[in-house]
C-alpha positions, 0 to 999 in steps of 0.5 A, a space after each residue: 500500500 502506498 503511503 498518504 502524501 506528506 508536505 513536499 514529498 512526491 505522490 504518484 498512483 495512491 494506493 491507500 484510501 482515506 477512511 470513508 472511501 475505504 468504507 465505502 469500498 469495503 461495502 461496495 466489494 459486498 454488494 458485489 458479491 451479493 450481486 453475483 449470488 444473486 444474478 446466478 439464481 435469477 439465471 437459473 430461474 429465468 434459463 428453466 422458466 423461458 421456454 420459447 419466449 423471445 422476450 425471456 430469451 433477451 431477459 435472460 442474456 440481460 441477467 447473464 451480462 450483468 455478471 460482466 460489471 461486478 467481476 469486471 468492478 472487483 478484478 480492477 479494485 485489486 489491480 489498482 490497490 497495486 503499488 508503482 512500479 517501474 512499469 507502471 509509473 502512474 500506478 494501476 487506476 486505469 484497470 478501472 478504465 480497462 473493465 469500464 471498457 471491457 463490460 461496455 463492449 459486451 454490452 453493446 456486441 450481444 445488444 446487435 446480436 439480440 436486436 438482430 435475432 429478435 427482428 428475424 423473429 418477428 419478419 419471419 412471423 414466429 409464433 411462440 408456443 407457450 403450453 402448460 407445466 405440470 406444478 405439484 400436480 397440478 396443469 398450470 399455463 407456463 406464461 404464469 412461471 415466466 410472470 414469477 421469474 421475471 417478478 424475482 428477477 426485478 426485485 433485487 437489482 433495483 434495491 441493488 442498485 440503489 445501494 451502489 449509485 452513492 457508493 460510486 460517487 464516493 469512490 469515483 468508481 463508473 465500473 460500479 456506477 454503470 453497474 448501479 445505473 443498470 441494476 436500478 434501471 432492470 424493472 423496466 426489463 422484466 415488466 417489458 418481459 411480463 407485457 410480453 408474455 401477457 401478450 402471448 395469452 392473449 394471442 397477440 403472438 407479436 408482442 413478445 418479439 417487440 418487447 424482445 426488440 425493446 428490451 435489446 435497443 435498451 442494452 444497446 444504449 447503455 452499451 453504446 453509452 459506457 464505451 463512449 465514457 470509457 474511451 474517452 477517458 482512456 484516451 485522456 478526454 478532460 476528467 468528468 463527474 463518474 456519471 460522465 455528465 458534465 466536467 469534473 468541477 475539480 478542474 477550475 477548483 485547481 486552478 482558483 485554488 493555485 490563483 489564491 496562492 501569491 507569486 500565482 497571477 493565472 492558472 489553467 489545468 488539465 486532468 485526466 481522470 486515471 481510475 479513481 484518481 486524477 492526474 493533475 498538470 497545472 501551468 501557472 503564470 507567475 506574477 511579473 518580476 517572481 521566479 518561482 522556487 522548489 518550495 513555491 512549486 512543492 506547496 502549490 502542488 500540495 494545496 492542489 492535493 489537499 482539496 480532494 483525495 482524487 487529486 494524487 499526482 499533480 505537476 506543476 509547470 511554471 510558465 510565461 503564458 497559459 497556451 491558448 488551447 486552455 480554456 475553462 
């Protein structure tokens, strides 16, 4: 583990986190694990109960890919924790990145290939068969099975991820963030996949390829829109907030910190954002007539540190005059 930074001392790649991140981190490796418990059990549950429903077909997939965020999420939280190393000057946050990445493409490639399968389906007017089960002796249609499943799974990652969403803002985490944004999202899916087969028994045979078709346009977007995030953060794009939204507001905080510093007439940044820490390179204009020292630099870069555990590494580069290619 890596040491908390001390005044005039170097800091690259944190290891340790501060006491309520590293609680926060802690819960988060819990719920993880919870999730991939119980994923598995709805897709078990949803695989027996589908039968030919191309909506349960898509639900199921859905489940399946679900398990990609959390493993992705617990393998890039142990690779960060990582020291620096010779290799790795900048420490190992970008396998957060990397499994950001990795989980988004997922998404997206089986999201074409359901939207593709479903569409063939309802060209080729394909009529799903949905007969009875025997259940304790008794015949009952198999369209009440599926209702129950997809009931069970729509429970637990709504509940899910709204435990994640806050601890992905503490922790500056989008592998959880995606997670919890998709979990607390999954009702709509399983309510589409109960419209679908309601809509079976009623013989509305088309409904269940729609709703199959919706239930795919849905991964796709949120395929499309993770690796949007994340290869724009791999490829160095200006830090944002972990929802991808906006700037991230530690950017101009940075720089009005570095103005409020004496010798310091003007100060513009960028950040890039490594995984759960930023990397901080600040070109500040010094006042006329002030040269500036190792002790001017080593306190600026500390009062930069200071404002957020994020900001780990940070360069300060005195210069004549901001290039013109920084703007706020």
């Amino acid at each position: 583990e890596g040491a908390v930074s001390t005044p005039g001392a170097l800091s690259f790649g944190r290891t340790r986190l501060p006491d309520e991140q590293g609680t926060a981190l802690r819960r988060a490796i819990r719920l993880e694990w919870v999730t991939l418990g119980y994923m598995a059990t709805c897709i078990v549950v949803v695989f027996f109960a589908m039968g030919s429903s191309q909506a349960m077909k898509a639900a199921w997939v859905e489940d399946m890919l679900a398990l990609i965020p959390p493993v992705a999420f617990l393998f890039a939280q142990r690779r960060a924790r990582r020291p620096v190393d010779a290799e790795h000057p900048y420490g190992h946050h970008r396998a957060v990145g990397g499994g950001h990445l990795a989980a988004a493409v997922a998404l997206l490639g089986m999201g074409v290939y359901l939207i593709v399968d479903s569409a063939m389906g309802l060209l080729h007017g394909e009529h799903p068969p949905v007969g009875t089960v025997d259940l304790f002796g008794h015949a009952v249609w198999a369209g009440w099975v599926m209702i129950a499943a997809m009931a069970y799974t729509a429970i637990g990652p709504v509940v899910l991820g709204r435990m994640k969403l806050p601890l992905a803002d503490t922790l500056h985490d989008r592998v959880l963030y995606n997670d919890a944004d998709m979990q607390k999202a999954d009702w709509r899916t399983a309510t589409g996949t109960i419209v679908g087969v309601l809509g079976i028994g009623v013989g509305l045979w088309w409904a269940d390829a729609v709703v199959a078709i919706a239930i795919s346009m849905s991964i796709i977007r949120d395929g499309w829109t993770n690796v949007r995030h994340a290869s724009g953060a791999l490829m160095d794009a200006q830090a944002r907030t972990v929802d991808g939204t906006r700037r991230h507001p530690l950017t101009e905080q940075v720089d009005e910190a570095l103005e409020e510093i004496g010798w310091v007439h003007s100060s513009r940044s960028r950040v890039r954002d490594m995984g759960h820490v930023f990397h901080v390179e600040s070109f500040v204009v010094p006042h006329a007539g002030h040269i500036a020292d190792i002790d001017d630099l080593e306190h600026a870069a500390q009062v930069a540190r200071d404002l957020d555990w994020k900001v780990d590494d940070v360069v300060i580069v005195p210069v004549r005059q901001i290039p013109e290619t920084f703007t706020r």
